[in-house]
N, C-alpha and C positions, 0 to 999 in steps of 0.2 A: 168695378164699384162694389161688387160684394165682398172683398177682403175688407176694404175699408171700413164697408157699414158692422161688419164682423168685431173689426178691430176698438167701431167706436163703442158696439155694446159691451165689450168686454170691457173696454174703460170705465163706461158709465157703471157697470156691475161693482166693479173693484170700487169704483168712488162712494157707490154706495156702503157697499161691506167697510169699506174702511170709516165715513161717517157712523154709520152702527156702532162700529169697536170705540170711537173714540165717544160718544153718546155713554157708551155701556163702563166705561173707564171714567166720566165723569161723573155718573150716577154713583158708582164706587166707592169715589173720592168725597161726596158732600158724605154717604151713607158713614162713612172711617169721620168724618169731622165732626158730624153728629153728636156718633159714641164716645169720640174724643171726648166732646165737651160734657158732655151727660156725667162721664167718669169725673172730671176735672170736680164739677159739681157735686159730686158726692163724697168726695173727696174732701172738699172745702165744707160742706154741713160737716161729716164726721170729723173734721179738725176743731170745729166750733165744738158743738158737742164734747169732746174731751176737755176742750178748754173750758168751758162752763163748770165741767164737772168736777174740775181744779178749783175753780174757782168757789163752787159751793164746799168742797172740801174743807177749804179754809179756810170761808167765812165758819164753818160750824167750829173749828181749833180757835174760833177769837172770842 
């Protein structure tokens, strides 16, 4: 009986470490999606912004 019970904690350990890894991998992933969209975001103000600033441009040439 004691190899087995050996056997089981070591499973249980490894199931745990591997739920952690994949926990720590999805914390990760929203943290990169985030950033993604935050850049995308500034991104799309600063496009505005130029274009406005075309836009006032030309209104002052009329």
């Amino acid at each position: 009986m004691g190899i087995k019970d050996d056997m089981q904690e070591k499973a249980r350990k490894a199931k745990e470490k591997m739920q952690g890894k994949q926990d720590e991998a999805q914390q990760r992933g929203q943290s990169e999606q985030e950033r993604l969209r935050e850049r995308a975001e500034q991104g799309k103000q600063q496009g505005q912004r130029s274009f406005d600033d075309i836009q006032d441009e030309m209104d002052d040439r009329s």
